[in-house]
LUMVO-37828 format. One record per residue (C-alpha): residue in three letters; x, y, z. Coordinates in Angstrom, 3 decimals, decimal comma, m for minus. Layout:
resn / xx / yy / zz
ALA / X / Y / Z;
...
***
This chain:
resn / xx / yy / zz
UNK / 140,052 / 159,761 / 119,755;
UNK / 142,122 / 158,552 / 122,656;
UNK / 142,846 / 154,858 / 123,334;
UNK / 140,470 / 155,311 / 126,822;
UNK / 137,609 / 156,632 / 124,696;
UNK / 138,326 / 153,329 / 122,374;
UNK / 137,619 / 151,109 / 125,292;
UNK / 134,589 / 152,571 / 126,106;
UNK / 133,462 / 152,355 / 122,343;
UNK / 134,960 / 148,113 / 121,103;
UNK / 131,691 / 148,009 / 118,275;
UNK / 134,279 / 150,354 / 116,416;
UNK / 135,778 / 147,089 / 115,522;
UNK / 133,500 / 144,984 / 113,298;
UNK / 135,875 / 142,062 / 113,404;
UNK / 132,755 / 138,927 / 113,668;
UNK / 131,260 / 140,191 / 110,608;
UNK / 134,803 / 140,360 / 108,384;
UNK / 135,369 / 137,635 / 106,198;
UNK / 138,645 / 135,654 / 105,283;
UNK / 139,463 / 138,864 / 102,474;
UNK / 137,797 / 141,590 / 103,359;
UNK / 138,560 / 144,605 / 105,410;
UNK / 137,898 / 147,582 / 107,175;
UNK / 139,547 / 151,281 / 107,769;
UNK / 139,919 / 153,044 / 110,420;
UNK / 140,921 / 157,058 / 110,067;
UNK / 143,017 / 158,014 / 112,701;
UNK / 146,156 / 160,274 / 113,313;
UNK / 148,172 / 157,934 / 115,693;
UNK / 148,503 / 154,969 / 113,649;
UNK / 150,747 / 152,879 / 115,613;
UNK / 148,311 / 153,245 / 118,603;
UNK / 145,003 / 152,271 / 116,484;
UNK / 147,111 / 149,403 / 114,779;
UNK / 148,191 / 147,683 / 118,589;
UNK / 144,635 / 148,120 / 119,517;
UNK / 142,375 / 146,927 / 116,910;
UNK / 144,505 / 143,909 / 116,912;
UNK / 144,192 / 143,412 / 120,351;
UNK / 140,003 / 143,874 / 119,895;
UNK / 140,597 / 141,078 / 117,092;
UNK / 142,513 / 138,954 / 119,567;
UNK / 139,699 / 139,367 / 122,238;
UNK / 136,959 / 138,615 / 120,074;
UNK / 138,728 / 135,365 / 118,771;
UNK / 140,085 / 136,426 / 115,575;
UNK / 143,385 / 134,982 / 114,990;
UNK / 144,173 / 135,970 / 111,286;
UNK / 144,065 / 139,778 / 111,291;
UNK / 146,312 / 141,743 / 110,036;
UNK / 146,643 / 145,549 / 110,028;
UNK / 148,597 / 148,378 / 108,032;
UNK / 148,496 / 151,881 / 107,897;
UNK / 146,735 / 153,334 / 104,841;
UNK / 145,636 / 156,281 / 103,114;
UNK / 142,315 / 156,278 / 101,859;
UNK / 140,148 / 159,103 / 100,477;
UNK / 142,923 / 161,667 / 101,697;
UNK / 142,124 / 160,353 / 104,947;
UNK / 145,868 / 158,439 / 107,296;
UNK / 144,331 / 155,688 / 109,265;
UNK / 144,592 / 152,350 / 109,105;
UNK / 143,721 / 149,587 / 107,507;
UNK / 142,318 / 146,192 / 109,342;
UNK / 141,648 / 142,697 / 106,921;
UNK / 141,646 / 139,052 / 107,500;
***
């Protein structure tokens, strides 16, 4: 998935519904990309607290998005 097809596609981002300890993943192979940009998504739908690292989860590299 390339960042442009991202911006096209923001509802990949479920940051409204996440609650103060919870989290989501996102599988991806350029981490560092995903990482900038779902913060940036956070950041634009007025979610100050997120936080993001990169994960492995189910044999799957991605990463990993929580408040």
């Amino acid at each position: 998935m390339t960042t442009q097809h991202l911006l096209s596609n923001t509802k990949l981002f479920p940051w409204p519904s996440v609650k103060t300890g919870q989290g989501f993943f996102i599988p991806c192979l350029n981490t560092t990309e995903m990482r900038k940009f779902g913060l940036s998504q956070a950041l634009q739908q007025r979610v100050f607290n997120a936080k993001a690292y990169v994960a492995v989860r189910d044999g799957l590299i991605g990463v990993w998005f929580y408040r």
